[in-house]
Every structure is written in C-alpha cells, then in structure tokens.
FITORZA-104886 format. One record per residue: residue number from 1; residue in one letter; x, y negated, z negated of N, C-alpha, C in turn. Coordinates in steps of 0.001 Angstrom, whole numbers, plus 500000, padded with zeros to 6 digits. Layout:
<i NUM	aa A	n.X X	n.Y Y	n.Z Z	ca.X X	ca.Y Y	ca.Z Z	c.X X	c.Y Y	c.Z Z>
...
! end
This chain:
<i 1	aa X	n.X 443539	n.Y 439243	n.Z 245835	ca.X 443239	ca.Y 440651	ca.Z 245921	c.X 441849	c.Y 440793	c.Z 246540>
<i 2	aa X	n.X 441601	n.Y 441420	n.Z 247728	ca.X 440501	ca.Y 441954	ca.Z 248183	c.X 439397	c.Y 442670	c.Z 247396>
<i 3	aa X	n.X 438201	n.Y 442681	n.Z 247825	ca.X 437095	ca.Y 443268	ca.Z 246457	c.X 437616	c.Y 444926	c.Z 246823>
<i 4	aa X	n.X 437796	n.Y 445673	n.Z 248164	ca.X 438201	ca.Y 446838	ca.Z 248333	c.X 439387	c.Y 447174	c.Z 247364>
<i 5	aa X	n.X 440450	n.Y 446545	n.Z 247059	ca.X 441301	ca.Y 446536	ca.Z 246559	c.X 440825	c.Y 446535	c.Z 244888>
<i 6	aa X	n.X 440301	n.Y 445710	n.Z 244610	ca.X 439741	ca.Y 445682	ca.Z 243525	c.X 438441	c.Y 447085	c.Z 242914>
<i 7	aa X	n.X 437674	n.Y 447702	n.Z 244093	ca.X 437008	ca.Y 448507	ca.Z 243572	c.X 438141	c.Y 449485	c.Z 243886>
<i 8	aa X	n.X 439074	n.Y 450152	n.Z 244291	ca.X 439629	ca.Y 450888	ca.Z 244070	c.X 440315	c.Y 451028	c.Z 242907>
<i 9	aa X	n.X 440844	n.Y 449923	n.Z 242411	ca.X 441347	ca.Y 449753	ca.Z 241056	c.X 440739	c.Y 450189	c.Z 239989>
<i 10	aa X	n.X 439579	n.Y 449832	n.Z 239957	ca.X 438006	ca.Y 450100	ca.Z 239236	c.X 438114	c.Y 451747	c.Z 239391>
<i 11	aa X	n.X 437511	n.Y 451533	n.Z 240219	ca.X 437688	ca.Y 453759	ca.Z 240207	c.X 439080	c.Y 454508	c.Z 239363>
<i 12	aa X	n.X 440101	n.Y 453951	n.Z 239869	ca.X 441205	ca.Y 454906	ca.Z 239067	c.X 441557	c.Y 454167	c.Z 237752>
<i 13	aa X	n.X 440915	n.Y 452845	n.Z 237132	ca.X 440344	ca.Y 452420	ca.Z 235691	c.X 439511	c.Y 454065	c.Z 235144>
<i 14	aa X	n.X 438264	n.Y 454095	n.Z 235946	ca.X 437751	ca.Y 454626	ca.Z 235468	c.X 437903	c.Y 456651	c.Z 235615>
<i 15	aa X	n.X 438491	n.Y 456978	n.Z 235899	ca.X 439088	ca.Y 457864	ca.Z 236274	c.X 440279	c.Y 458555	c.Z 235163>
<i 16	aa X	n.X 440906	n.Y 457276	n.Z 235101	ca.X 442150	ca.Y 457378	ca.Z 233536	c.X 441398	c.Y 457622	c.Z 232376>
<i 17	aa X	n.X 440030	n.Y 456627	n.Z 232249	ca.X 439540	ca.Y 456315	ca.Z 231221	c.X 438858	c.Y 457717	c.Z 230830>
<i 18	aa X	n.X 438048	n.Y 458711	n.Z 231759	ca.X 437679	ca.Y 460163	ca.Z 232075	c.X 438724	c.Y 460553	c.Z 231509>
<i 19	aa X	n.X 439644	n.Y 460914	n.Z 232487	ca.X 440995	ca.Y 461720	ca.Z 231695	c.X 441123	c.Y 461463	c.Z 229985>
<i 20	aa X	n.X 441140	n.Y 460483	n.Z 229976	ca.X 441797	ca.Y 460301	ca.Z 228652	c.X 440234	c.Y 460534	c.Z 227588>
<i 21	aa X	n.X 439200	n.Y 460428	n.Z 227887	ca.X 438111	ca.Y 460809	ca.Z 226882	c.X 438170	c.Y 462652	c.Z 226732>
<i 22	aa X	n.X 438322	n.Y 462809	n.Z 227940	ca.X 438780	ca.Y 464441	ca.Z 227772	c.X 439749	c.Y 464549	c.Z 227308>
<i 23	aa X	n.X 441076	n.Y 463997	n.Z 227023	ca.X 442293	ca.Y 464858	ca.Z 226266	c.X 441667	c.Y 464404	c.Z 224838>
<i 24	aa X	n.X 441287	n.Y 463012	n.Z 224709	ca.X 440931	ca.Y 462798	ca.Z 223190	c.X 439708	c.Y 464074	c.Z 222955>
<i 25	aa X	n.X 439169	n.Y 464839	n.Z 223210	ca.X 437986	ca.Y 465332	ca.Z 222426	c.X 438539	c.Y 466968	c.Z 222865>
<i 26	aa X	n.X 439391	n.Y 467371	n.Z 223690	ca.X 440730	ca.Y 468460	ca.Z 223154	c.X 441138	c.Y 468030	c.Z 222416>
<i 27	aa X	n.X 441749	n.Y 467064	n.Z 222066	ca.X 443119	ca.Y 466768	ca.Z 220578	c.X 442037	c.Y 467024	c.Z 219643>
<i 28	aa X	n.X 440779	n.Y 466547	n.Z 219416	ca.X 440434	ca.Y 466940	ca.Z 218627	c.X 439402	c.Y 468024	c.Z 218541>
<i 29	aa X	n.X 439011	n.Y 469046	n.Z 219571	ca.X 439094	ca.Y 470323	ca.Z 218802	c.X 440217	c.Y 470999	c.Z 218352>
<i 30	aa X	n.X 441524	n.Y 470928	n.Z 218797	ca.X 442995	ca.Y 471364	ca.Z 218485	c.X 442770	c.Y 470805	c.Z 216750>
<i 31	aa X	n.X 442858	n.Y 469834	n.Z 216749	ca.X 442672	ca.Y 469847	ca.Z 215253	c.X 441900	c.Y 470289	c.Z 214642>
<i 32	aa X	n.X 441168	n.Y 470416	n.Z 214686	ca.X 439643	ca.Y 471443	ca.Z 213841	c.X 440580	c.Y 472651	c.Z 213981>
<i 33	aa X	n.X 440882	n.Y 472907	n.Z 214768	ca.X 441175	ca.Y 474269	ca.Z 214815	c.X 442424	c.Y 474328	c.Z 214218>
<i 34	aa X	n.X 443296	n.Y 473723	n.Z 214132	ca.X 444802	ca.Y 473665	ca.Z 213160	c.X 444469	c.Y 473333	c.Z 211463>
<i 35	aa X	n.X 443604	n.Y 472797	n.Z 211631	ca.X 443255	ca.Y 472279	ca.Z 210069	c.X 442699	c.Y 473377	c.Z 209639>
<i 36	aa X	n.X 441859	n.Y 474345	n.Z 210141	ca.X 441542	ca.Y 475607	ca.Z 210129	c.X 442329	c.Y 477175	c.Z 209320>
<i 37	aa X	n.X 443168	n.Y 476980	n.Z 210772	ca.X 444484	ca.Y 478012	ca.Z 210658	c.X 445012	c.Y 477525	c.Z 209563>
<i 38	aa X	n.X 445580	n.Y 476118	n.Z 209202	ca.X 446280	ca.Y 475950	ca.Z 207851	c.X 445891	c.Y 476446	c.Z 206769>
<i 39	aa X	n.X 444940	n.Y 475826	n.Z 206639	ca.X 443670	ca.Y 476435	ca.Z 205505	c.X 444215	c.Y 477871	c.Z 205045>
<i 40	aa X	n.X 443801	n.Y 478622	n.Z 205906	ca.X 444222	ca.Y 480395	ca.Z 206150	c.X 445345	c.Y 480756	c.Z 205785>
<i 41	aa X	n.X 446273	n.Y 479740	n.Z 206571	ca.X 447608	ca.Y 480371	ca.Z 206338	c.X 447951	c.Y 480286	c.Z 204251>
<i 42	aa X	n.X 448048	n.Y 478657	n.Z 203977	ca.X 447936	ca.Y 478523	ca.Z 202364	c.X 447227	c.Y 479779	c.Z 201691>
<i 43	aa X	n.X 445897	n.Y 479953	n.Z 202402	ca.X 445172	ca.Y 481187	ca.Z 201001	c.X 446242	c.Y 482352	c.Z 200931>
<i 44	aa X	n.X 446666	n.Y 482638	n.Z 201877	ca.X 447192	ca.Y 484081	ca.Z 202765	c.X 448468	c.Y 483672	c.Z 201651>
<i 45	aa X	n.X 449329	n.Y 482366	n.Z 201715	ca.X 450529	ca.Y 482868	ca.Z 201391	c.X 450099	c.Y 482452	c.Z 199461>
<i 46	aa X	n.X 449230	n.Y 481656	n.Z 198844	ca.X 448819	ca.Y 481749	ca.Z 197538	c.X 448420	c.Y 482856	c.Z 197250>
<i 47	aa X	n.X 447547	n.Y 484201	n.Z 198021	ca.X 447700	ca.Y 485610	ca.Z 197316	c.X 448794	c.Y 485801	c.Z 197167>
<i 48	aa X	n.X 449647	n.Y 486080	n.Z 198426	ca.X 451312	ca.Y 486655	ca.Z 198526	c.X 451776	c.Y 486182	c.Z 197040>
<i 49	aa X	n.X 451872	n.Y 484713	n.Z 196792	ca.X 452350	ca.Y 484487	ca.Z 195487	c.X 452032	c.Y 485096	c.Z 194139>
<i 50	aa X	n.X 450694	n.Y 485137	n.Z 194041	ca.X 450342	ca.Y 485420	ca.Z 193002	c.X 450261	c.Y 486948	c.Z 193100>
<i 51	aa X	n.X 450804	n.Y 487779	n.Z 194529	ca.X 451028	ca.Y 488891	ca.Z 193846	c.X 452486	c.Y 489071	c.Z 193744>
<i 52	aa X	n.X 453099	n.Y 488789	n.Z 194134	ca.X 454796	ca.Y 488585	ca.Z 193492	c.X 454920	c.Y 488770	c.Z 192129>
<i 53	aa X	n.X 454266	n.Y 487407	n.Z 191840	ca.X 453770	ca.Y 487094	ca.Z 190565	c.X 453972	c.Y 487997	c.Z 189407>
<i 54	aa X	n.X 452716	n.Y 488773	n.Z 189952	ca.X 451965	ca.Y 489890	ca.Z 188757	c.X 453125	c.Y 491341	c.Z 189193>
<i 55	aa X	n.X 453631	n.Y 491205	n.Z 190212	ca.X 455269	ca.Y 492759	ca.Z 190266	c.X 455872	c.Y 492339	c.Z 189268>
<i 56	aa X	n.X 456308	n.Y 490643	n.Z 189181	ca.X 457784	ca.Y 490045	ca.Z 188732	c.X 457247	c.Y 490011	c.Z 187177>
<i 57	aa X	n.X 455810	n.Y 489741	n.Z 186725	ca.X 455365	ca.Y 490129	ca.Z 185271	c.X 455337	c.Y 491476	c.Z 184901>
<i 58	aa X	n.X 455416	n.Y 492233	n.Z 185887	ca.X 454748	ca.Y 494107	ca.Z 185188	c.X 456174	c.Y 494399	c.Z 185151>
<i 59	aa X	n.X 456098	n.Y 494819	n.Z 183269	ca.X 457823	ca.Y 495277	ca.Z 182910	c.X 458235	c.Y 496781	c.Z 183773>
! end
C-alpha cells in the first residue's frame, strides 16, 4: 500500500472517528433529556393516581 493510500485511509479513520464522537455526545444529550421527560412523566401520572385515589375513597 502506498503512503498516499495510506494517508487517505488515515483521514477517513479520522473522519468516522469525528462522526462518531459527535453522535456519541447527541446520544447522550438525548438521554439527559429522556431521563428528564421520564422523571415528569412518573410525577404527572403518581398525582393522576393518587387523585383517583382520593375520588375512589370519597363515599
């Protein structure tokens, strides 16, 4: 393999390696941000419950 051949290789090494440090540090704001929303969603539907709750107790 030629060194041309070889630094081209090198470049789109490093190029993937770019790409892929950027999707890893999206995936993880996506998660911050889903771990987030979950959070929210649980409180949201533990009121809902506990006001069910207190209808399904009041005679």
């Amino acid at each position: 393999m030629s060194s041309d051949q070889l630094l081209e290789r090198l470049a789109q090494l490093e190029e993937a390696v770019r790409r892929a440090t950027e999707t890893i540090a999206r995936l993880r704001e996506d998660n911050v941000r889903l771990v987030r929303e979950r959070k929210q969603v649980v409180a949201q539907v533990d009121s809902i419950l506990k006001d069910l709750a207190k209808l399904h107790d009041t005679p």
